[in-house]
LUMBAKE-601765 format. One record per atom (N, C-alpha, C, O): atom name; x, y, z. Coordinates in steps of 0.05 Angstrom, whole numbers, plus 5000, padded with zeros to 4 digits. Each point is the difference from the previous one (the first is absolute). Layout:
# residues N
REC atom   xx   yy   zz
REC   CA    X    Y    Z
...
//
This chain:
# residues 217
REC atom   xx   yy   zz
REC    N 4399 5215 7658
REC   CA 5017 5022 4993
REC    C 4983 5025 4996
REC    O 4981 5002 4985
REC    N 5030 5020 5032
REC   CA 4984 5027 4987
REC    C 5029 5017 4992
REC    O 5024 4995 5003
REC    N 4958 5026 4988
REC   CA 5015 5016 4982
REC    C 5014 5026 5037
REC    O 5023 4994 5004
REC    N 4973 5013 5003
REC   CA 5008 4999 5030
REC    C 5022 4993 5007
REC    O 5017 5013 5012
REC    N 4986 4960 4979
REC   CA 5025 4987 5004
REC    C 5029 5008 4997
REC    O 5019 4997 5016
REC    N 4976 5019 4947
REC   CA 5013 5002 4986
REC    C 5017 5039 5010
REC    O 5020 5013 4997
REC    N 4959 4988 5014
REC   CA 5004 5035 5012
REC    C 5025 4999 5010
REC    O 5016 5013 4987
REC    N 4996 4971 5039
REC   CA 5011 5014 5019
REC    C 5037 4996 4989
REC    O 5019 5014 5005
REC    N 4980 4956 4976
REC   CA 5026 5003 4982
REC    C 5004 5020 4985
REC    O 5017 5016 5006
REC    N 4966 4985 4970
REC   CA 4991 5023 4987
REC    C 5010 5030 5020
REC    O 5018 5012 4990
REC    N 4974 4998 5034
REC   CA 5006 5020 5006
REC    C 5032 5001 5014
REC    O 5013 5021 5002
REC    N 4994 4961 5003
REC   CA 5022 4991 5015
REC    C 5029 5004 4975
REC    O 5022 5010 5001
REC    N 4962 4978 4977
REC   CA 5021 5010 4976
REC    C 5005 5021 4990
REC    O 5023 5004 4993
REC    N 4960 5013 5005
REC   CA 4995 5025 4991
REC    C 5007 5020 5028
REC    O 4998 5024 4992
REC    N 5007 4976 5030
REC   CA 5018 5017 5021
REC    C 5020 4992 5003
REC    O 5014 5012 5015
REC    N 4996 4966 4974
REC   CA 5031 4988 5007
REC    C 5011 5015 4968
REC    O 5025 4998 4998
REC    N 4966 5013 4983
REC   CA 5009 5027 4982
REC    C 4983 5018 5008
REC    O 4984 5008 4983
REC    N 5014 5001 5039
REC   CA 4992 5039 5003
REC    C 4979 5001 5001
REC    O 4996 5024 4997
REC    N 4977 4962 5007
REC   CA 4982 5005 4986
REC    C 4979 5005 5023
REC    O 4999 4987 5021
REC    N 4984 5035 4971
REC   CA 4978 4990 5031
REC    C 4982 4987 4989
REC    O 4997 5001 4975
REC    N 4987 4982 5043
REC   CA 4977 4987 4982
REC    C 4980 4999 5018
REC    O 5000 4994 5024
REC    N 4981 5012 4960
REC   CA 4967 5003 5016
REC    C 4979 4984 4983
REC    O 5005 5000 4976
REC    N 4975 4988 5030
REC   CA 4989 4983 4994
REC    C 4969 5010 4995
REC    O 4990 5014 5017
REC    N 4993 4978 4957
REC   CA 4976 4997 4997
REC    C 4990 5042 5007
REC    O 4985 5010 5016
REC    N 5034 5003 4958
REC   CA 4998 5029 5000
REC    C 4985 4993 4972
REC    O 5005 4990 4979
REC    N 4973 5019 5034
REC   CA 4979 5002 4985
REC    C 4988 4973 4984
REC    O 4988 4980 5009
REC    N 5020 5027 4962
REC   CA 4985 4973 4991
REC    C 5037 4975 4990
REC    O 5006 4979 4988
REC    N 5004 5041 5023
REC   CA 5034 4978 4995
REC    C 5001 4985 5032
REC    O 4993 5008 5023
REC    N 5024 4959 4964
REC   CA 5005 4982 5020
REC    C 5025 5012 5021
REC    O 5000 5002 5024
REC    N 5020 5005 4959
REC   CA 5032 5015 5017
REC    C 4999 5019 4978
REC    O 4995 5001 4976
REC    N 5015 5020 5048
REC   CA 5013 5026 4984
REC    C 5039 5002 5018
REC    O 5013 4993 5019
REC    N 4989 5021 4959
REC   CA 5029 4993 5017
REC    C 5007 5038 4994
REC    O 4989 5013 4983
REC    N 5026 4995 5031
REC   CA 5016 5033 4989
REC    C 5030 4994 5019
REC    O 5004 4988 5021
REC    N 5013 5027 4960
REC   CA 5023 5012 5006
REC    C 5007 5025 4982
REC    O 5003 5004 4975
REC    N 4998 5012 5048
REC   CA 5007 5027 4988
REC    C 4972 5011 4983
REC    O 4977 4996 5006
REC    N 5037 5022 4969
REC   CA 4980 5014 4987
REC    C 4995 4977 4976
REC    O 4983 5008 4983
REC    N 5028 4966 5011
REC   CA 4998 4988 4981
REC    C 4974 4999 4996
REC    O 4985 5018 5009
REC    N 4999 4953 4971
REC   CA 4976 4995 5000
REC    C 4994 4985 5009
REC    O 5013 4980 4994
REC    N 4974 5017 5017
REC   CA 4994 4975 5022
REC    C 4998 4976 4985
REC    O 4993 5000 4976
REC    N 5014 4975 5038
REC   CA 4995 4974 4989
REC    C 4979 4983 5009
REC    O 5001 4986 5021
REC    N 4983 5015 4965
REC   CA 4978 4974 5005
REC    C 5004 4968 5000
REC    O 5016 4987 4985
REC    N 4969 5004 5033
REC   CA 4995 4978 4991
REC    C 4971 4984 5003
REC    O 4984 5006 5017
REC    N 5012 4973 4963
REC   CA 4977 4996 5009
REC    C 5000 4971 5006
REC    O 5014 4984 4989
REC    N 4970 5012 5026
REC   CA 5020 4964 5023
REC    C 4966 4985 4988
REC    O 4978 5011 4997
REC    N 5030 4958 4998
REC   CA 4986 4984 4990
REC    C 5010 4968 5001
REC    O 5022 4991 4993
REC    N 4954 4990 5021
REC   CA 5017 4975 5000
REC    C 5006 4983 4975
REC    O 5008 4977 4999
REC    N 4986 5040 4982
REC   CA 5002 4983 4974
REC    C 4993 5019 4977
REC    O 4984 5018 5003
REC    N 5033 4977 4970
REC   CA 4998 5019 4979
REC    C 4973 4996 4986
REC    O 4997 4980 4987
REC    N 4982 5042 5015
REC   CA 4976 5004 4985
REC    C 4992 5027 4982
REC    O 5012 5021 5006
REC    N 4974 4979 4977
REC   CA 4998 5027 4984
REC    C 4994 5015 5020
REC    O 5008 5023 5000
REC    N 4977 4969 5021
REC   CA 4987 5026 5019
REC    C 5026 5017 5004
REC    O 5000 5024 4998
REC    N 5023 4959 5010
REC   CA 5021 5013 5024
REC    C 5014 5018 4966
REC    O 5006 5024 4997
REC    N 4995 4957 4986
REC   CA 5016 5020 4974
REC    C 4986 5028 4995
REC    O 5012 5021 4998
REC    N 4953 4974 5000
REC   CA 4987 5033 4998
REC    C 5000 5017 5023
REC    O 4992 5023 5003
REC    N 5017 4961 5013
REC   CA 5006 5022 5029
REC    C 5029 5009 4998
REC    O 5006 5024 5002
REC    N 5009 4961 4995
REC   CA 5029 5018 4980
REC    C 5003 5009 4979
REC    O 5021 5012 4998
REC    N 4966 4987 4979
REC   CA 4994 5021 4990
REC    C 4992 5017 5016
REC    O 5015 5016 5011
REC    N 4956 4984 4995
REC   CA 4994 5035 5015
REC    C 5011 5013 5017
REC    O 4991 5021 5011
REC    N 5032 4967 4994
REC   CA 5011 5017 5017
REC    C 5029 5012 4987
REC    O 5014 5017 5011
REC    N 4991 4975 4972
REC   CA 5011 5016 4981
REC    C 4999 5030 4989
REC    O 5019 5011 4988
REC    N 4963 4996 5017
REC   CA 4983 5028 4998
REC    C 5009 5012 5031
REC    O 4996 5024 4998
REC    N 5013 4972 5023
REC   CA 5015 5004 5023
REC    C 5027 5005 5001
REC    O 5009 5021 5010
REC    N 5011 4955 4975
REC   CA 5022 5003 5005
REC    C 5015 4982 4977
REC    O 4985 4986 4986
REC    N 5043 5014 5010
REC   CA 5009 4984 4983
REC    C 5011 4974 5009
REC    O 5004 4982 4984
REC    N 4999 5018 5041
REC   CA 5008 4975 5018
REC    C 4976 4988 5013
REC    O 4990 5007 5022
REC    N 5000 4969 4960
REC   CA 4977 4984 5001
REC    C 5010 4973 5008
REC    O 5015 4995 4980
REC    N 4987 4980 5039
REC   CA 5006 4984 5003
REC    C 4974 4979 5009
REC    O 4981 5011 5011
REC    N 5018 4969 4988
REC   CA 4984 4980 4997
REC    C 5018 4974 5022
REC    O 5023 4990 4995
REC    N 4960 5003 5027
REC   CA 5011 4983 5014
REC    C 4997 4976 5004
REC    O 5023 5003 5009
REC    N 4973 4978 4993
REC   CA 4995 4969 5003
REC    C 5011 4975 5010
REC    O 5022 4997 4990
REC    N 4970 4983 5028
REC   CA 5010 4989 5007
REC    C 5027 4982 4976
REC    O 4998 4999 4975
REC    N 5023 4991 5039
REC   CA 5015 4988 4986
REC    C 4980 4973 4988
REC    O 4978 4992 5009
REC    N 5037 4997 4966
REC   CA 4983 4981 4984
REC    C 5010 4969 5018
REC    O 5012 5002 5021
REC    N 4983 4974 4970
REC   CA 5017 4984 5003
REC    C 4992 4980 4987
REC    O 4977 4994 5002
REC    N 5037 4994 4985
REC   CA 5003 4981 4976
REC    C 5003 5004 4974
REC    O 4993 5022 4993
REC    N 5016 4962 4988
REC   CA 5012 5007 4971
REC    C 4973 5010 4985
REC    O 5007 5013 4980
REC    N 4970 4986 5021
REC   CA 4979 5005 4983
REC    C 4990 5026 5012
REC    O 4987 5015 4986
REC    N 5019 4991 5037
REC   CA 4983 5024 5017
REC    C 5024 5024 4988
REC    O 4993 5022 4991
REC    N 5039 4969 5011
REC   CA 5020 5013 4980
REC    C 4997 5008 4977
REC    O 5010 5021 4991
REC    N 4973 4959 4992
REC   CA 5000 5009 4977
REC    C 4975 5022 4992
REC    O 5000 5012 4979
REC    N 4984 4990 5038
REC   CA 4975 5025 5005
REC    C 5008 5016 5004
REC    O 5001 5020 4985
REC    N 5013 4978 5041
REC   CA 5011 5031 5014
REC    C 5011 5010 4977
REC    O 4989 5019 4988
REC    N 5042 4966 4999
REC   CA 5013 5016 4984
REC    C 4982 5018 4980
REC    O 4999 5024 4994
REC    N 4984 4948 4998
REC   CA 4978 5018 4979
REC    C 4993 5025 5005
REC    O 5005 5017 4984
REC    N 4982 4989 5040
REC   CA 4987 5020 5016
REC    C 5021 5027 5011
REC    O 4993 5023 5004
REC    N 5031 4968 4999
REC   CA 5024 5021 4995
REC    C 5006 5004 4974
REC    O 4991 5022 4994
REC    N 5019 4970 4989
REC   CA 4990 5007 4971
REC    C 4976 5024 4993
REC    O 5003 5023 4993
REC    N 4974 4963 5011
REC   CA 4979 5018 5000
REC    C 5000 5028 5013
REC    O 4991 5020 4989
REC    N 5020 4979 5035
REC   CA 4999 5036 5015
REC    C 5022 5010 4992
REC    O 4998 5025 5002
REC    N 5033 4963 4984
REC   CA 5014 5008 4986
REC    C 4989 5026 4981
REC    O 4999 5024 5003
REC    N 4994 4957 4976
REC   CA 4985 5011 4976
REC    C 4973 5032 5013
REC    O 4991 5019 4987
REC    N 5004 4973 5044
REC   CA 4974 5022 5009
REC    C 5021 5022 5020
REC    O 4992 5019 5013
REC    N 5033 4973 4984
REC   CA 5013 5026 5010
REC    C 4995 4998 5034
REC    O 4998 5020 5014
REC    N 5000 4951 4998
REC   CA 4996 4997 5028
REC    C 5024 4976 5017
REC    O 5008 4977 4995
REC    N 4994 5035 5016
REC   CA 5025 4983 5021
REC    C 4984 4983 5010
REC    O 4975 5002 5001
REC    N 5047 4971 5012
REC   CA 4984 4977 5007
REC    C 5016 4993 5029
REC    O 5024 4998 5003
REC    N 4956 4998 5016
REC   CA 5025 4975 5026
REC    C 4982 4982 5009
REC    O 4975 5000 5001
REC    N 5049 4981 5007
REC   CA 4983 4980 5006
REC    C 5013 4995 5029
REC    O 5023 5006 5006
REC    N 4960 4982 5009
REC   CA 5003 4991 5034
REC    C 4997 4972 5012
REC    O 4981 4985 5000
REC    N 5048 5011 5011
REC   CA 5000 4975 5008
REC    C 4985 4996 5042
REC    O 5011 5005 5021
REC    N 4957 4982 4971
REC   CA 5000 5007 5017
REC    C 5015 4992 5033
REC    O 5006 5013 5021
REC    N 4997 4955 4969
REC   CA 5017 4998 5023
REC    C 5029 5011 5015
REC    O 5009 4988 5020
REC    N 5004 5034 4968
REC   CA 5019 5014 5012
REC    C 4992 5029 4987
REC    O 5021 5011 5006
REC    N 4967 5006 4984
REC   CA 4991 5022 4991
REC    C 5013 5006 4990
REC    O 5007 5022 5008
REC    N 5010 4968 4969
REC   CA 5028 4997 4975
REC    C 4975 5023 4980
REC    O 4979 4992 4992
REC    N 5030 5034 5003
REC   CA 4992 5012 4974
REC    C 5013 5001 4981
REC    O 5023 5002 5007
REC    N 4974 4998 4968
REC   CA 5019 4992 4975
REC    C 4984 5017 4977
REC    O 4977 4993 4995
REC    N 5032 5028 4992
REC   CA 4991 5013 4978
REC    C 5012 4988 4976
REC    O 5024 4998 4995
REC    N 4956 4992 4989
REC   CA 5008 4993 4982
REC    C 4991 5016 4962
REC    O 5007 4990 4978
REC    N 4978 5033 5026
REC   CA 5002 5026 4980
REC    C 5003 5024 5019
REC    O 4995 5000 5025
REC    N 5016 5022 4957
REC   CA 4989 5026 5018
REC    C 4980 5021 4980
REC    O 5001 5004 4976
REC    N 4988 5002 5035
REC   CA 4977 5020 4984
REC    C 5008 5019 4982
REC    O 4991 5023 5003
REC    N 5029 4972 4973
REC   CA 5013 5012 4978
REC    C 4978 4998 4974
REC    O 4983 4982 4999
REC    N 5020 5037 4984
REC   CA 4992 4993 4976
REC    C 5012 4983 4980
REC    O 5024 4999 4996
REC    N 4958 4986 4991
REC   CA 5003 4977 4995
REC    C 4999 5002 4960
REC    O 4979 5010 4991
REC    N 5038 4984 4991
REC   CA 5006 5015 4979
REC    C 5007 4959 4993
REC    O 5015 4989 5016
REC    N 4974 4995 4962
REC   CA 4998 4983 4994
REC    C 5018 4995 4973
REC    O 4994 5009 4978
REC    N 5025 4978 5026
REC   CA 5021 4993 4977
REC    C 4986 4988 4975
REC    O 4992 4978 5008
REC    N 5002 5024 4969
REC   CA 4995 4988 4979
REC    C 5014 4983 4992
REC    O 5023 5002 5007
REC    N 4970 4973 4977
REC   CA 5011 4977 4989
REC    C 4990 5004 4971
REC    O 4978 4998 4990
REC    N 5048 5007 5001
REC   CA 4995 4997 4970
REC    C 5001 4976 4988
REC    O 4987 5003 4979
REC    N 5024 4966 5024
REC   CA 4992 4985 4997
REC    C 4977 4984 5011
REC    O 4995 4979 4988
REC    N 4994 5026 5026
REC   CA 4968 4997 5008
REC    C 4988 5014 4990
REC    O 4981 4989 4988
REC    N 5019 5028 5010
REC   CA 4983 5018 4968
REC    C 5004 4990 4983
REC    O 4980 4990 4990
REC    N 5042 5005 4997
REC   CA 4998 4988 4976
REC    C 4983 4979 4998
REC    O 4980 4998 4987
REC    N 5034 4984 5030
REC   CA 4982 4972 4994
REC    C 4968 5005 5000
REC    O 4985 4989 4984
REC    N 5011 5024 5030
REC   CA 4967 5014 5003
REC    C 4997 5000 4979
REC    O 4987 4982 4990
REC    N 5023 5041 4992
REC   CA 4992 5013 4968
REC    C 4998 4988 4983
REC    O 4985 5002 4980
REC    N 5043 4975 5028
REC   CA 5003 4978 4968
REC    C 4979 4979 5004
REC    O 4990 4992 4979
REC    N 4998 4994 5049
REC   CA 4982 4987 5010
REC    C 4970 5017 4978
REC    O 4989 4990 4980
REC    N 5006 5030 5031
REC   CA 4981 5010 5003
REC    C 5002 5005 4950
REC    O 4988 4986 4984
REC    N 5020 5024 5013
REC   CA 5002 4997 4968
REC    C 5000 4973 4986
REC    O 4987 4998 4979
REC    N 5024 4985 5030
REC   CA 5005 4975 4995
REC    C 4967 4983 4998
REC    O 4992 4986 4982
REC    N 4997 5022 5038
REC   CA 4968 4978 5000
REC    C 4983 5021 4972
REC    O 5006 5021 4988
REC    N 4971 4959 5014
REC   CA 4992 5007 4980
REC    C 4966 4997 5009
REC    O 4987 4979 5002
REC    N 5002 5052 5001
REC   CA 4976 4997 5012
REC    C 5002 4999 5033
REC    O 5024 5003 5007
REC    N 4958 4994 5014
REC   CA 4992 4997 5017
REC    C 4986 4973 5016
REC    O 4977 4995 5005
REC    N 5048 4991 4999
REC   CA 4986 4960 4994
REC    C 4999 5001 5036
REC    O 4996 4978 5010
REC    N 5007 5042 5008
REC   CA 5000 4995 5022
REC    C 4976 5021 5019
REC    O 4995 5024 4996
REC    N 4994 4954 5029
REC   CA 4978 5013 5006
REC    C 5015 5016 5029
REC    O 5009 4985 5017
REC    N 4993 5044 4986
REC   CA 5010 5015 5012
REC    C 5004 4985 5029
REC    O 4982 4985 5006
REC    N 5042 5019 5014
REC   CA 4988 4990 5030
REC    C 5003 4964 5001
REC    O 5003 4988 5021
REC    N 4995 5000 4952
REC   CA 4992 4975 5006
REC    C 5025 4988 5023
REC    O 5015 5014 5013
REC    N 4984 4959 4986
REC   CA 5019 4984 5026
REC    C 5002 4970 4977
REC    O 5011 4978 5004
REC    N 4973 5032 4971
REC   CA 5013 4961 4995
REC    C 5018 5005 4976
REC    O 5013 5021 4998
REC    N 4988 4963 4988
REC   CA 5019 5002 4971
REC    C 4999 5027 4991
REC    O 4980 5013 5002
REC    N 5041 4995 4987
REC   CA 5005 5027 4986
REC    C 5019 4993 4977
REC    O 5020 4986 5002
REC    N 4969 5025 4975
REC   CA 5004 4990 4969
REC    C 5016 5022 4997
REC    O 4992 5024 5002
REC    N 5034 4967 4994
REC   CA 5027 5026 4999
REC    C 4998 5010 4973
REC    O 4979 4996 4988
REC    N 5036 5015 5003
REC   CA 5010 5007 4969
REC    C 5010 4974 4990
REC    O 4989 4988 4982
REC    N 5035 4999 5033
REC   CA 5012 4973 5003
REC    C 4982 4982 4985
REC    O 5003 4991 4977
REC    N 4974 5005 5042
REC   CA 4983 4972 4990
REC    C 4981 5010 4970
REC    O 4991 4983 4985
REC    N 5006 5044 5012
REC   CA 4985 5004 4978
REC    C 5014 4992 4979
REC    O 4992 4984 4983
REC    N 5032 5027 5017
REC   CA 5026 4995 4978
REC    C 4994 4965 4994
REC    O 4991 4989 4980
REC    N 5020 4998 5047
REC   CA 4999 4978 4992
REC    C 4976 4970 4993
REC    O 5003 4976 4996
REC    N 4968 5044 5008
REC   CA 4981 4996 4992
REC    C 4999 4993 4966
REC    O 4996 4980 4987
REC    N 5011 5053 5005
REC   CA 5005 5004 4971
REC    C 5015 4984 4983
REC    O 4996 4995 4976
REC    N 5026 4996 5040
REC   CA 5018 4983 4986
REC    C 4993 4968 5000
REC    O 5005 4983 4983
REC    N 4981 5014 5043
REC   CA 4980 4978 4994
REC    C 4979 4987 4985
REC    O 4996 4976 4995
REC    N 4986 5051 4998
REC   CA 4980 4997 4979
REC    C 5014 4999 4978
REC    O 4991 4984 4984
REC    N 5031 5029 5010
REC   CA 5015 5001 4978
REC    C 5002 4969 4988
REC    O 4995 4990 4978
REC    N 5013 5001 5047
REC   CA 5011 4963 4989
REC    C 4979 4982 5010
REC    O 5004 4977 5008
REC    N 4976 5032 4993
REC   CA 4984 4982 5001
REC    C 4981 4991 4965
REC    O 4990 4980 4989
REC    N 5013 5057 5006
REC   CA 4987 4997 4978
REC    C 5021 4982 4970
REC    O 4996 4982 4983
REC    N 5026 5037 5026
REC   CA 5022 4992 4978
REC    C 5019 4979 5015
REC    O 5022 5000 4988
REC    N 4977 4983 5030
REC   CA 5021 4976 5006
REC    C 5025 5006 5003
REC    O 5004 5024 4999
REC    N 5015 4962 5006
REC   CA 5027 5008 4999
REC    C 5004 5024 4973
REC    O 4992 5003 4977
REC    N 5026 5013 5045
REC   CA 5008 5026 4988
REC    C 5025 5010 5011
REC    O 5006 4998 5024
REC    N 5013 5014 4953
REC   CA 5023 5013 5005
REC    C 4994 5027 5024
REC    O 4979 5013 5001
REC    N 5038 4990 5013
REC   CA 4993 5020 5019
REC    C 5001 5035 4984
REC    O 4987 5020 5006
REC    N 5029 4977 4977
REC   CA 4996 5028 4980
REC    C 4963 5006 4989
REC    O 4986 5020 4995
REC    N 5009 4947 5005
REC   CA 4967 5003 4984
REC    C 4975 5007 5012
REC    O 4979 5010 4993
REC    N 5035 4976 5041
REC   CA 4980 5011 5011
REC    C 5001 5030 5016
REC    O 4979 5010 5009
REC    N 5048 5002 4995
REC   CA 5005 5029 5003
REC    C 4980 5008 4980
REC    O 4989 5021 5006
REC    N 5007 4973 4979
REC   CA 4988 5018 4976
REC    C 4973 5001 5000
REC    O 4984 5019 4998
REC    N 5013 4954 5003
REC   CA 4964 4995 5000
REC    C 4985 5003 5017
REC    O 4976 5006 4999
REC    N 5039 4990 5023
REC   CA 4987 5007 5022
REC    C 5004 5030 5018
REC    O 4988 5006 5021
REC    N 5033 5014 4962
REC   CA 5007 5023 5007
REC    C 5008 5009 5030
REC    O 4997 5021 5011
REC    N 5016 4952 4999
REC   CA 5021 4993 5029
REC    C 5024 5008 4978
REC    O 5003 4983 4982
REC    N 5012 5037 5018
REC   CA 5037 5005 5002
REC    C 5014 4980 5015
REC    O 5021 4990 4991
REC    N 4967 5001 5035
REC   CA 5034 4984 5019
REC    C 4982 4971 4997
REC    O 4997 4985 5019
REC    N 4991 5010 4952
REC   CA 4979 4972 5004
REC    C 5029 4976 4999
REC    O 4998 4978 5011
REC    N 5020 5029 4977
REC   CA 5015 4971 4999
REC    C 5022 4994 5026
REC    O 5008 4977 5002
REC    N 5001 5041 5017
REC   CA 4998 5002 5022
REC    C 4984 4987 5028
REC    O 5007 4986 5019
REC    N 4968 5025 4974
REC   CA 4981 4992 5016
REC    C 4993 4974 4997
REC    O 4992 4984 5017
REC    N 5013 5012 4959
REC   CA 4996 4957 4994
REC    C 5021 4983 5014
REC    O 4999 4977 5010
REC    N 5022 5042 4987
REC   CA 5024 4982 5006
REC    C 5009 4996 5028
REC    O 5012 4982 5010
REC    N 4975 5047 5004
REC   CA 4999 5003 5028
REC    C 4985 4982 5007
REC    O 5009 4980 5013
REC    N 4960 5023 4979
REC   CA 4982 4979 5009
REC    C 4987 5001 5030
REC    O 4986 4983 5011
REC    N 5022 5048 5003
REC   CA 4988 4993 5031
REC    C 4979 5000 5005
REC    O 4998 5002 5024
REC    N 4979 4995 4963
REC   CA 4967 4987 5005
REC    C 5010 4966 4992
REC    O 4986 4985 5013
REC    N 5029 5005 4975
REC   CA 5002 4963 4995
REC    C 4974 5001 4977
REC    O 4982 4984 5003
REC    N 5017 5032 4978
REC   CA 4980 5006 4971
REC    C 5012 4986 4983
REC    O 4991 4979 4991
REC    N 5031 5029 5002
REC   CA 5007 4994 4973
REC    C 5026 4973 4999
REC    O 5014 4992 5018
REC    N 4986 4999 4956
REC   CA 5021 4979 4997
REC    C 5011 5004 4979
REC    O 4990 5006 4978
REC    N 5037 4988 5029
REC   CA 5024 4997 4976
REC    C 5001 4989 4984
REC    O 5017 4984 5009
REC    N 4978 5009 4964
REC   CA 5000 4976 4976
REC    C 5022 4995 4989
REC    O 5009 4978 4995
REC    N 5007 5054 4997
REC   CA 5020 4998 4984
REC    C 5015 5026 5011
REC    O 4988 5014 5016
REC    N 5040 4992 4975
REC   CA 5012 5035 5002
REC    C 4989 5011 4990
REC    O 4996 4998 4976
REC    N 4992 5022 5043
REC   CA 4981 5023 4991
REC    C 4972 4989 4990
REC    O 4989 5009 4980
REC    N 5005 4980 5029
REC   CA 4966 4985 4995
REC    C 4991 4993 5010
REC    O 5007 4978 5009
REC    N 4969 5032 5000
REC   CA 4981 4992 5031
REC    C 4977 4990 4999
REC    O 4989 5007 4979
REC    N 4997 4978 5036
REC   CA 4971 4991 4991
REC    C 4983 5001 5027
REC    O 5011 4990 5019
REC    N 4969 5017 4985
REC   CA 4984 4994 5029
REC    C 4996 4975 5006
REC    O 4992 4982 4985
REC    N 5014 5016 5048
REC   CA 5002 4980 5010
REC    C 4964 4999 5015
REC    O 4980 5012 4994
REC    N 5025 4970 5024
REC   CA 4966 4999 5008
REC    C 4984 5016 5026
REC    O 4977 5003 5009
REC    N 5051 5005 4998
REC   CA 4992 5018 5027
REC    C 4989 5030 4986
REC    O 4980 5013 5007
REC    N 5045 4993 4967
REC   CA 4992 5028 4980
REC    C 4975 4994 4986
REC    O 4989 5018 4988
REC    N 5000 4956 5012
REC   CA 4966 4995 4991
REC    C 4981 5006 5016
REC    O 4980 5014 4999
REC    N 5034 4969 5022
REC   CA 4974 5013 5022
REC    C 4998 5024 5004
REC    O 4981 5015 4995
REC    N 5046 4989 5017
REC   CA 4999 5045 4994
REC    C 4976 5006 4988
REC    O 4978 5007 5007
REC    N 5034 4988 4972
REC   CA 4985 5016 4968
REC    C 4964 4995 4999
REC    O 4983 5015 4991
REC    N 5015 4957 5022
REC   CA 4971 5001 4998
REC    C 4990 5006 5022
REC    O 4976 4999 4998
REC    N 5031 5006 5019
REC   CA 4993 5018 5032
REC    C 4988 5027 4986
REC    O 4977 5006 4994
REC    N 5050 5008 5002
REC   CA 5000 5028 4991
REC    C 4977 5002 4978
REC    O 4992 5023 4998
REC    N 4996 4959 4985
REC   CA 4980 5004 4983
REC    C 4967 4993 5009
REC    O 4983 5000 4982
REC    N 5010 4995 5042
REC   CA 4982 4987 5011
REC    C 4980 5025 5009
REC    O 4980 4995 5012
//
């Protein structure tokens, strides 16, 4: 496959709306004009790489109609890149098509608009209450293995709690161990830590031992 390929659909789409199109003006792959508008670029590539993204960017400084071309994907994992990768020029203010090459099918799937990103206020939140909730810095930035939440610190605390003091009312160990949702989190139990003795009385079980003596090692 060359990028060649991708030209003559590419130009074939862009005159079937008005467009003239001339090829390889200057340091751009297609330039397209109709009328006094601004011309539309594109820049043709057999596959999405930063090179072809900093070459749409720079050409942004040209015009506001920046498009990025590429062969069509095929398969569910090559789908889930591309989308990624439309996403991405979303957010860079660049239009996307893709080309089927066996019938020269073009299909835009962004157009080169500015791109203004909706906030989630409950994803913030959880961020903030996440991020207040831990205590200290128990994680090594970047890592890929275990990550020690707020969650497991809490229920660390409430662990040492009953290891030192044995079965305990869940009010006793909210307290001692300065976990608020500690009698909750016993009763929930989603690490399989703690065990039930009595209503409202919890004691560590042996998986919340091992925990506990991991985390102290």
């Amino acid at each position: 496959m060359r990028e060649t390929d991708l030209y003559a659909p590419i130009k074939a789409w862009l005159e079937a709306q008005g467009f003239e199109v001339k090829s390889e003006v200057g340091a751009v792959d297609v330039m397209a004009r109709r009328g006094d508008d601004d011309p539309v670029i594109v820049e043709l590539k057999t596959g999405f790489t930063l090179k072809l993204l900093q070459q749409a960017v720079a050409r942004q400084s040209i015009s506001d109609w920046v498009y990025v071309a590429v062969p069509r994907w095929s398969g569910k994992a090559a789908w889930r890149m591309f989308k990624g990768n439309v996403g991405l020029c979303k957010r860079l203010g660049i239009g996307v098509l893709s080309v089927r090459l066996e019938d020269g099918h073009v299909q835009a799937h962004c157009d080169p608009v500015e791109f203004r990103p909706r906030k989630s206020k409950p994803r913030k939140g959880a961020l903030l209450k996440e991020f207040d909730r831990r205590r200290g810095d128990p994680n090594a930035g970047g890592t890929r293995g275990a990550i020690t939440t707020a969650y497991k610190q809490e229920s660390l605390r409430c662990a040492a709690y009953l290891a030192e003091h044995g079965a305990s009312k869940g009010a006793d160990v909210a307290k001692g161990a300065e976990v608020a949702a500690a009698t909750r989190m016993m009763r929930d139990n989603h690490l399989g830590w703690f065990v039930k003795v009595a209503i409202g009385v919890y004691d560590l079980g042996p998986e919340g031992q091992a925990a506990l003596a991991a985390s102290q090692q």
